[in-house]
C-alpha positions as CSV (number, residue, x, y, z in Angstrom):
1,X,-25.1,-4.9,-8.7
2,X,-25.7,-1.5,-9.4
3,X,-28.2,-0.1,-12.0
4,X,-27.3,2.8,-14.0
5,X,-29.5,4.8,-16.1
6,X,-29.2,5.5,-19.7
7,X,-29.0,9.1,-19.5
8,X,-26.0,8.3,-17.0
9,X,-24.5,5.3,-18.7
10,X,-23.7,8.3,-21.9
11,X,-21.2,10.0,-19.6
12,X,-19.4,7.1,-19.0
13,X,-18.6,6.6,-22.3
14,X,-15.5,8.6,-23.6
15,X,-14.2,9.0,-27.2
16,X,-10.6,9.3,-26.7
17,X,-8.9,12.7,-27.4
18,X,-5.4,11.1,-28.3
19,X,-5.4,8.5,-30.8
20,X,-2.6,6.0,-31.6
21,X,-1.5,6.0,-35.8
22,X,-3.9,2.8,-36.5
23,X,-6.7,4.3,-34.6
24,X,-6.3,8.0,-36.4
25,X,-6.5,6.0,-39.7
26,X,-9.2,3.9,-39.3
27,X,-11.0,7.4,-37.6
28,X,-10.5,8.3,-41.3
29,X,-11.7,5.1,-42.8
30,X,-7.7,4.9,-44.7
31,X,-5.0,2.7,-44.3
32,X,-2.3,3.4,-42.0
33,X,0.7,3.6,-44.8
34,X,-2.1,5.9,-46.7
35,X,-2.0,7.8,-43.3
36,X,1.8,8.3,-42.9
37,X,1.8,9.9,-46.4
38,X,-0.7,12.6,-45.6
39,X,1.4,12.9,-42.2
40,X,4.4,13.0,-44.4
41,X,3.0,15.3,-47.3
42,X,1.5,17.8,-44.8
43,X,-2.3,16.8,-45.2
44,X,-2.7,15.5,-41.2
45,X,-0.9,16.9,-38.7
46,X,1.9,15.6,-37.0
47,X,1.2,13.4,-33.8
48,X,2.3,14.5,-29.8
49,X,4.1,13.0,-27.8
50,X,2.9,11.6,-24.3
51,X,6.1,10.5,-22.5
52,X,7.4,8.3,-26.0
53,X,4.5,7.3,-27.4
54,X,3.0,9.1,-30.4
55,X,-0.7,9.9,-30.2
56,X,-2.4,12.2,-32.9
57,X,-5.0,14.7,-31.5
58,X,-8.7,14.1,-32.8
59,X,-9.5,17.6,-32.9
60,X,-6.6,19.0,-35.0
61,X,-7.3,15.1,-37.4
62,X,-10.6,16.5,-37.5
63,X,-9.6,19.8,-39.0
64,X,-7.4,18.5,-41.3
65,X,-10.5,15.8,-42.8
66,X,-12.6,18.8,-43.2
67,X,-9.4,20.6,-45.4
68,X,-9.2,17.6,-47.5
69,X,-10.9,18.5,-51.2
70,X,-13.9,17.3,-52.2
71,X,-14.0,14.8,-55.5
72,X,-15.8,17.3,-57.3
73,X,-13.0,20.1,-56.7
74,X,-10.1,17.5,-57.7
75,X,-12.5,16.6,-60.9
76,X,-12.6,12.9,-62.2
77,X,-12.2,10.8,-65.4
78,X,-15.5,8.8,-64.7
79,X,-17.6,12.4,-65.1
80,X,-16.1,13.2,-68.7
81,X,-17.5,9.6,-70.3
């Protein structure tokens, strides 16, 4: 059996660049109906197509995450009691 080293074994591990509509919502730590609406409402992008199957791009998921508000910018009810 061959040994491979650690500093090795870290390029042979691969986050995938394309990820399927559970996937991109549990990236996101949300449900996947919770992800169609932000698909739907504009708030994640639409996913790409390889051959017929749908696959969202991490990158562009990634972007949109960081374009989400912040609690404090949408206020709360819990900080006016």
């Amino acid at each position: 059996m061959e040994r491979i080293c650690n500093t090795c074994r870290e390029y042979l591990i691969m986050t995938p660049r394309g990820l399927s509509r559970q996937h991109a919502a549990e990236y996101l730590g949300c449900s996947s109906r919770v992800f169609d609406g932000m698909v739907d409402d504009g708030r994640m992008p639409s996913p790409k197509l390889i051959n017929t199957k749908k696959v969202w791009d991490r990158f562009e998921v990634d972007e949109s995450f960081d374009a989400l508000p912040r609690d404090k910018e949408i206020g709360n009810d819990w900080d006016e009691n």
